[in-house]
N, C-alpha and C positions, 0 to 999 in steps of 0.2 A: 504494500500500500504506500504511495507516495502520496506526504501529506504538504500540501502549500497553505501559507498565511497570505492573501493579497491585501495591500495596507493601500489606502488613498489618503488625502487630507481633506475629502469630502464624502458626501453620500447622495446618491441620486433623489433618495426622499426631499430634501430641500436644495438643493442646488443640482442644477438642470447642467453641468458644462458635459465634455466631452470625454476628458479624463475619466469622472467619476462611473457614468455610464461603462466606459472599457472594461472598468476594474470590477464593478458588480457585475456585467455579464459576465466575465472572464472565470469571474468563481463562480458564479452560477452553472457557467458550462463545464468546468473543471468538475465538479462534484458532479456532473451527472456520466462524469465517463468512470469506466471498472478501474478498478485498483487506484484510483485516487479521491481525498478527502480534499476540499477546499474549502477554507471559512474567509469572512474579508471582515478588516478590522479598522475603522474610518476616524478622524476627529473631528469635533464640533466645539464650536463657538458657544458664548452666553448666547448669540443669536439664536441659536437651532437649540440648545437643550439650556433656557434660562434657569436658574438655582444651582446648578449643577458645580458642585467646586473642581477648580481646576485638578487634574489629573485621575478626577473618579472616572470609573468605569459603568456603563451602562449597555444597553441592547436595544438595535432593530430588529424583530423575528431574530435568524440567526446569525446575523451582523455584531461586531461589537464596534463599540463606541468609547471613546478615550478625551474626554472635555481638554480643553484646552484655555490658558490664560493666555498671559499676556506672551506675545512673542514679537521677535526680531529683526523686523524684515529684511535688514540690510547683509546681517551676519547670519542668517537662517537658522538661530540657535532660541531657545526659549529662555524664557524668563519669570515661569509663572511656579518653581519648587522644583521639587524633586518625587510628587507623590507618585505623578505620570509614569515614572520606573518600578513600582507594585503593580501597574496596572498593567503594563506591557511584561512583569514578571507572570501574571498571571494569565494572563492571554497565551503566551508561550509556554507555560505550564499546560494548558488544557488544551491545545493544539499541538504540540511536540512535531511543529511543522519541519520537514527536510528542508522547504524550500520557504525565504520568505522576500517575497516579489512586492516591492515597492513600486507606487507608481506616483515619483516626486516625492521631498523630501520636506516641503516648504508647508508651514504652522502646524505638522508634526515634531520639527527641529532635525536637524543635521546629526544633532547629539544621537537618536535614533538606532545611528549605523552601530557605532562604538558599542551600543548596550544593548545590541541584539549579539552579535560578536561576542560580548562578553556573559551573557547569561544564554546562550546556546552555538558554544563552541565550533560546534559540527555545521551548523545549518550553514546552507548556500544562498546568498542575496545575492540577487536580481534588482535591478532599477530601470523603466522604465522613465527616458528624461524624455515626457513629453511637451515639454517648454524652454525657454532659455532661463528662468529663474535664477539656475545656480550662478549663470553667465553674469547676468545685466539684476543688477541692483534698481533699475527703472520698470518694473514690476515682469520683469521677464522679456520685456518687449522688442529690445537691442532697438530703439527709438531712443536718440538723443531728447533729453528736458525741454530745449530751448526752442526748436524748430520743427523735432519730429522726421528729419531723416532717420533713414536705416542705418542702420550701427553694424559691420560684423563681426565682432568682439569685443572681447576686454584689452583693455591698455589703460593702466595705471593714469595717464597723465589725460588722456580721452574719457575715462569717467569721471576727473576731476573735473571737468569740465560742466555734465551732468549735476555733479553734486559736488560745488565748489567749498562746503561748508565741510567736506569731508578730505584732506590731504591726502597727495596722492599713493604717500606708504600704505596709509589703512586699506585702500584699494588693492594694495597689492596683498599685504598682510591677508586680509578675506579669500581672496584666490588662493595662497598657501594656504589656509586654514580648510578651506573648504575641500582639496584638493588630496589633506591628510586624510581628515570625515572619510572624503569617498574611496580611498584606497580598500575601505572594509569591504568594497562589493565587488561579487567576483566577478561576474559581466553585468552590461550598459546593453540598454536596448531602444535600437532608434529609429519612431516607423516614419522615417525617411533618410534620404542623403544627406542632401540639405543639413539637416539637422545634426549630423552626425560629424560632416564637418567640421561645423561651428563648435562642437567639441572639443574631434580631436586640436583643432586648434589652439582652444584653452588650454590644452594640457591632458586631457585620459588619453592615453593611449589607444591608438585605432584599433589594434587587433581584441582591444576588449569589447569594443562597441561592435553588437549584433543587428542588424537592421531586421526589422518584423516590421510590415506593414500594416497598419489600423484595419480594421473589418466592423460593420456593424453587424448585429445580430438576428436574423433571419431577415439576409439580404440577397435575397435566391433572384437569378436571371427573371425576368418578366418578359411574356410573349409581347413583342414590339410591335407585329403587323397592325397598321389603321387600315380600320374597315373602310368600305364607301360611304356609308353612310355617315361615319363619322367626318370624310374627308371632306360630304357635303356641308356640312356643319359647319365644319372649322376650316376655312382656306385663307385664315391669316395666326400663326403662332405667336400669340403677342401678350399673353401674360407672364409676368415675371414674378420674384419673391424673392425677399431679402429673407433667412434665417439667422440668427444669433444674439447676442446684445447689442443693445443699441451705442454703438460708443465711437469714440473720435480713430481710435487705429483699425475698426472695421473695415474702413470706407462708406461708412455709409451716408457720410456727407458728399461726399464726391455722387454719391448715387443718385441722391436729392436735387442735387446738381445737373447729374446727364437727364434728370427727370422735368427739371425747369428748362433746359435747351431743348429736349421731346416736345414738350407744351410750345415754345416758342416754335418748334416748325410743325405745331397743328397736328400732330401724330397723333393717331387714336390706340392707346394699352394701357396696360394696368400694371402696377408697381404696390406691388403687397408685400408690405415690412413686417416679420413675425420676431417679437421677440420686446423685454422689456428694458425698461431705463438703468435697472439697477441702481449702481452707486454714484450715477454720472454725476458733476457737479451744474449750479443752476445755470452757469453760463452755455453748458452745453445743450441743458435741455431748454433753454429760450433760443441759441441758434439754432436746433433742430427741428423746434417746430416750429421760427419762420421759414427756415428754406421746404419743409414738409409743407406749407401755406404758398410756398414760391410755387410750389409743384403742381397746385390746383388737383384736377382732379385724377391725373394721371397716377396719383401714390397716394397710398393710406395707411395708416399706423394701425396694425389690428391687437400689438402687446404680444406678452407670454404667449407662448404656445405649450400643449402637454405633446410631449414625446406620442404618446399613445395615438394624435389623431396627426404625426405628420403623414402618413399614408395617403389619409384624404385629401390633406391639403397640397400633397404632391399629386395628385388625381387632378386636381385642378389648376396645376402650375404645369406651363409650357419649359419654362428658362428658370433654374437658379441662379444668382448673382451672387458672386463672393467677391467684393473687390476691395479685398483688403488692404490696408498701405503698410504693414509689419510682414516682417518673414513667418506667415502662418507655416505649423509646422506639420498639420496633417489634418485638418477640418473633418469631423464626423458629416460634415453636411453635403458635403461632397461626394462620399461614401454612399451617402442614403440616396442624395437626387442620381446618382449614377445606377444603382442596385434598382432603382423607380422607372430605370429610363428616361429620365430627364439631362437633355443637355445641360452644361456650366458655362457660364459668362464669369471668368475669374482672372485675377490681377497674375499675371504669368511670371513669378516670382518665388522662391523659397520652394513648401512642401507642396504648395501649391500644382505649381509647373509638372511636379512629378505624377501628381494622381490624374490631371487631364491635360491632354495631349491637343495644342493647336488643331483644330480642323480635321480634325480626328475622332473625338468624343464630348469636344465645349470648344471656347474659344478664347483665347488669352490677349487681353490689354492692357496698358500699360497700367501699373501702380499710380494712384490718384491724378488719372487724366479723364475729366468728366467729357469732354470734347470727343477723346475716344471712344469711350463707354459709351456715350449717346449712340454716336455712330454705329457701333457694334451690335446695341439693343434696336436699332432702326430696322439695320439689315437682318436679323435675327425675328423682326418681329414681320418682316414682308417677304419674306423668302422663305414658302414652308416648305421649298425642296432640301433646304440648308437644313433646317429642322428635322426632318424623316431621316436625315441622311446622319448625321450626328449622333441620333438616339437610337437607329439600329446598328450603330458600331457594336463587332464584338469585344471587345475591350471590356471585362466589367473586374470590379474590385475583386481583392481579396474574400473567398467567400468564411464566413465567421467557424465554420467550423476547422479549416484548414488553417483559421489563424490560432484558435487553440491547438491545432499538430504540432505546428510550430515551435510554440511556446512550452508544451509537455516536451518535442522532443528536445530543447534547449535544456528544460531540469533532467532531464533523466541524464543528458549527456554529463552533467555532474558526477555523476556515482559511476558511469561506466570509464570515466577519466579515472577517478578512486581507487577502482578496483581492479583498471590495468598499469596502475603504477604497483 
């Protein structure tokens, strides 16, 4: 019996990202394959479990949950006691996992690695960096403070820059520091290139980092052919759909954008935004919703969505739009409108670039060119031979259960390393 721990710093019960999703299916589907046990072990905020003192332990169904106080962001290390080390004692007591598969490191704490290593010797970690976090101190984003260019690393004297309040040793000191933390994991898993890169260039070495690409969860090929009757219907593909949060390194200002130059040349589609404001601050949701006001009637704000009805709402979306201005490093939404049959309209850039392929299966523009973008949704939204043509490429993702192969055959490869030395 091979037993894994899968650890996130979320839970899909209240935080909808992408991450968290991976990590709950991930054990979900682990535990339903023979000879392996999977539990997932999450942290929360006073937000999601108010009263809760830092470091207690609690339960989702058969999730565990590990409160959290105050933490770090810059140094990714906590700061709310030491209780969180009983509770992670006892977690690895009652799971005596072989394998335990991090996925991110960050308001768990860094400290994490060290006292798993030290309170179960034998076990093999796994990490899963599916952000720039440990990189970029600017909330993972490798997006300079000041302007919002792309950043492709760390340099000491280029994040002081970022955060001039912080001298450039400490910059470097956190990279050492963080760099020690991660020596405890035995492979890095990176579902993409891109991403991997950006790594090894910080410093892991390459040959640790294993590239798995992202899969969502019953994302089985879909019979593509349009009927007649459908094609009577529909002989213009012009609905679009934003999916994610609504925030400033989305793009989805820029989209608001290509969506006031649509309106200025009279263009008849629709531009449906899914998803909610979050943490934005107010200045951004007063530019968002004048330029959403700039847009007339061509876009609409419909909020949150639940996971459970994006099906439908891909039922009734021609095009997703992803036009991020950050190096996204593997968008679940891409995954799903691809698995749906829906072409991408996406910023041809980072993890991006690599899940869809120019004129092949979406179509790539440049990073925050709304003049582009327009252009690209114009011709996308009057050319439904371009559309047919796009969404019966055979090209489809990763399918989810071959992305769990994967990943069981990566742990197992542990012990048969073991046991032939």
């Amino acid at each position: 019996m091979l037993r894994v721990l899968e650890v996130a710093h979320d839970h899909p019960s209240w935080t909808t990202g992408g991450t968290e999703f991976i990590a709950k299916d991930l054990a979900d589907a682990l535990n339903f394959r023979e000879d392996v046990s999977a539990r997932l072990l999450v942290a929360a905020t006073s937000l999601q479990r108010p009263g809760s003192a830092p470091g207690s332990l609690e339960a989702i169904d058969d999730d565990f949950v590990i409160s959290t106080g105050r933490y770090d962001r810059f140094s990714m290390l906590r700061d709310d006691g030491t209780s969180w080390l009983d509770s992670l004692g006892k977690v690895l007591e009652t799971v005596r996992p072989d394998v335990v598969h991090l996925h991110g490191i960050d308001r768990l704490g860094a400290e994490i690695l060290p006292a798993i290593r030290r309170m179960a010797p034998r076990v093999r970690i796994a990490l899963t960096l599916h952000d720039y976090q440990i990189i970029c101190p600017n909330d993972g984003l490798l997006l300079t403070t000041r302007d919002q260019k792309r950043c492709m690393g760390m340099q000491a004297d280029r994040c002081r820059s970022c955060f001039p309040q912080i001298d450039a040793a400490r910059h470097a000191l956190r990279q050492t520091h963080l760099q020690s933390l991660l020596s405890a994991v035995d492979v890095f898993i990176a579902p993409s290139e891109f991403l991997k890169s950006r790594f090894a260039d910080w410093g892991i070495p390459a040959d640790k980092i294993r590239v798995i690409r992202n899969a969502v969860k019953h994302a089985a090929p879909v019979k593509l052919a349009v009927s007649s009757e459908l094609k009577a219907q529909r002989t213009r593909r012009d609905r679009f759909a934003y999916f994610g949060n609504v925030s400033p390194h989305k793009g989805v200002m820029v989209l608001l954008e290509a969506a006031a130059r649509l309106k200025a040349r009279e263009l008849d589609l629709r531009i449906d935004i899914h998803g909610g404001l979050g943490w934005a601050d107010e200045a951004f949701t007063s530019a968002f919703r004048d330029r959403l006001e700039h847009a007339g009637i061509l876009a609409q704000h419909l909020g949150p969505y639940d996971r459970g009805d994006l099906p439908n709402i891909l039922a009734r979306t021609d095009w997703v739009v992803v036009p991020s201005t950050w190096w996204e490093n593997a968008p679940l939404v891409i995954l799903e409108a691809r698995a749906a049959g829906r072409p991408v309209i996406c910023s041809g850039i980072g993890g991006m670039s690599e899940l869809v392929t120019d004129g092949v299966d979406g179509l790539h523009v440049p990073p925050g060119d709304a003049s582009a973008l327009a252009d690209t949704m114009a011709k996308a939204a009057t050319d439904t031979g371009l559309w047919e043509r796009l969404a019966s490429a055979p090209r489809m993702p990763l399918s989810h259960e071959a992305f769990v192969d994967q990943h069981l055959d990566l742990f197992r490869s542990f012990f048969k390393r073991v046991a032939a030395a």
